[in-house]
N, C-alpha and C positions, 0 to 999 in steps of 0.2 A: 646448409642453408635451407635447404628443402623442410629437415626435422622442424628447423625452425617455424618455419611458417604453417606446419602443419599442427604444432604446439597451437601457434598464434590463433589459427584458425577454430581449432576445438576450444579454446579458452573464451576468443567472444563467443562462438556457440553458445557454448557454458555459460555464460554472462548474458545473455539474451535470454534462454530461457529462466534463468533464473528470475529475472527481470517483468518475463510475462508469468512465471507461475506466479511468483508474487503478488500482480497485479491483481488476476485472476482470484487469489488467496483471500486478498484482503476486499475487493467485492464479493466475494462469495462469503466469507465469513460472517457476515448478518441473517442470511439464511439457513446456515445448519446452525449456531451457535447464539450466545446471548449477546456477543460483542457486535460491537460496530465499529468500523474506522470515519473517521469526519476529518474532512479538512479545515485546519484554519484559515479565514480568512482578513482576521483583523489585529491589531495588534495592542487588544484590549488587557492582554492575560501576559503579553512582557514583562519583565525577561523569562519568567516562569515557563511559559508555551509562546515559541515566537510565529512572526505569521508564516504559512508555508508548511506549518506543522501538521503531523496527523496524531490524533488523537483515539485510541482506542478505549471506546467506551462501554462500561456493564450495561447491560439496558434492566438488568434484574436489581439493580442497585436503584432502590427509589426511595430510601431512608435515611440518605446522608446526614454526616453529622456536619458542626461547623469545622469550618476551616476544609471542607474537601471543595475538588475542582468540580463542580457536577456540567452536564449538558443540560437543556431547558428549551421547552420550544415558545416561543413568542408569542401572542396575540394573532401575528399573521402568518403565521404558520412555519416560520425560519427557526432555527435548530444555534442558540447561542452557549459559550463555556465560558462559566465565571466561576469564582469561591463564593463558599456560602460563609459570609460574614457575622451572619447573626439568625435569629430565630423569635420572627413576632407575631405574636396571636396563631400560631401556629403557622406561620406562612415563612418562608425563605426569605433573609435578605442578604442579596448578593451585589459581588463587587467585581469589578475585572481588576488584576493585582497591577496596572498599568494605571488604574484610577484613582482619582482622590475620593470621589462621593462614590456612595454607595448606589445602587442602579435602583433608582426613581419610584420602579413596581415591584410589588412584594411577591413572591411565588408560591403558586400554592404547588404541593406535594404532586396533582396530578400534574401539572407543568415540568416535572421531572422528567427527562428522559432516559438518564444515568450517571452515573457517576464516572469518570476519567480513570481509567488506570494506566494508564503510559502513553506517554507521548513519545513520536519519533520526527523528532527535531531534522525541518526543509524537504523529510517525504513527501509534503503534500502535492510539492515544485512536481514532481516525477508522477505524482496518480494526476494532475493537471494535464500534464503532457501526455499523458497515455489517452486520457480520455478523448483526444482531438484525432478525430478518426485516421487524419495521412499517418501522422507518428505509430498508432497503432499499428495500422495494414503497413506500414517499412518495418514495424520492427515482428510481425509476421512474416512477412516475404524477407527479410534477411535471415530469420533463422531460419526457415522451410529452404530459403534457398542455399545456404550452409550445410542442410541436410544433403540434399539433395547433390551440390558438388561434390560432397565425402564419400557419398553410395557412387556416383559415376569417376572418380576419382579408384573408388576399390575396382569398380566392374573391369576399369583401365589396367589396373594392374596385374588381376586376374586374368586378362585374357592376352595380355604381353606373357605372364607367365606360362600360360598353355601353349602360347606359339612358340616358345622358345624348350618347348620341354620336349624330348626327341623319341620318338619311336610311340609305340600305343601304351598307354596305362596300366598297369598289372593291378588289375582287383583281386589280385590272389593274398 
């Protein structure tokens, strides 16, 4: 039973930090690299990207063609993903694939922020939750504090093992 739970133990470990490196990964990866993760938050681009979704985007990618998913940043400064439907006067017209008309304003090429390369369909649910400071600081103090029982956990058995060990030590 013991095995057991010490299995149990190391696996959410293992599960937690997996959890924060990830997190950590996928904000950090707009800073060393060209990608970015976005969350979706609407459910414009159904069934294609549903909401809840994250979206990893080229940010070098600002020459799409039709029919790709790009990002786009608005008028007022919000970060939208639709398909690019068509191509007039050289401007973008885009569509959310959840739409019947096409979106209202034409886009011009610096309005691009990137183009989509994969989505990872209801991540967003889980970087939402991260970013709400208590869930962070539990799921810091639960792995620190998992450490922390495993190192006092050995130190315990390490020194039940020296008291039970008979006579002085031979470093020979």
């Amino acid at each position: 039973m013991a095995h057991l739970l010490t299995l149990a133990g190391r696996g959410l470990q293992l599960a937690l930090w997996i959890v924060l490196l990830g997190f950590v990964g996928l904000v950090g990866m707009s800073r060393v690299t060209r990608f970015e993760a976005l969350v979706v938050r609407s459910g414009s681009m159904d069934p294609t990207i549903a909401i809840g979704s994250i979206v990893i985007v080229d940010r070098s990618a600002r020459s799409p063609a039709v029919g790709a998913i790009v990002s786009f940043r608005e008028p007022d400064g919000s970060v939208v993903t639709h398909r690019i439907v068509g191509i007039q006067g050289g401007q973008f017209v885009t569509r959310g694939d959840a739409n019947r008309s096409p979106d209202a304003i034409r886009r011009p090429a610096a309005s691009i922020y990137g183009a989509v390369v994969l989505s990872l369909p209801y991540a967003g649910y889980a970087v939402h939750a991260l970013q709400q400071p208590a869930v962070f600081l539990l799921l810091l103090l639960g792995s620190g504090g998992l450490i922390v029982l495993g190192a006092l956990r050995t130190i315990y058995r390490e020194v039940i093992r020296l008291a039970h060990h008979e006579g002085p030590i031979n470093e020979g």
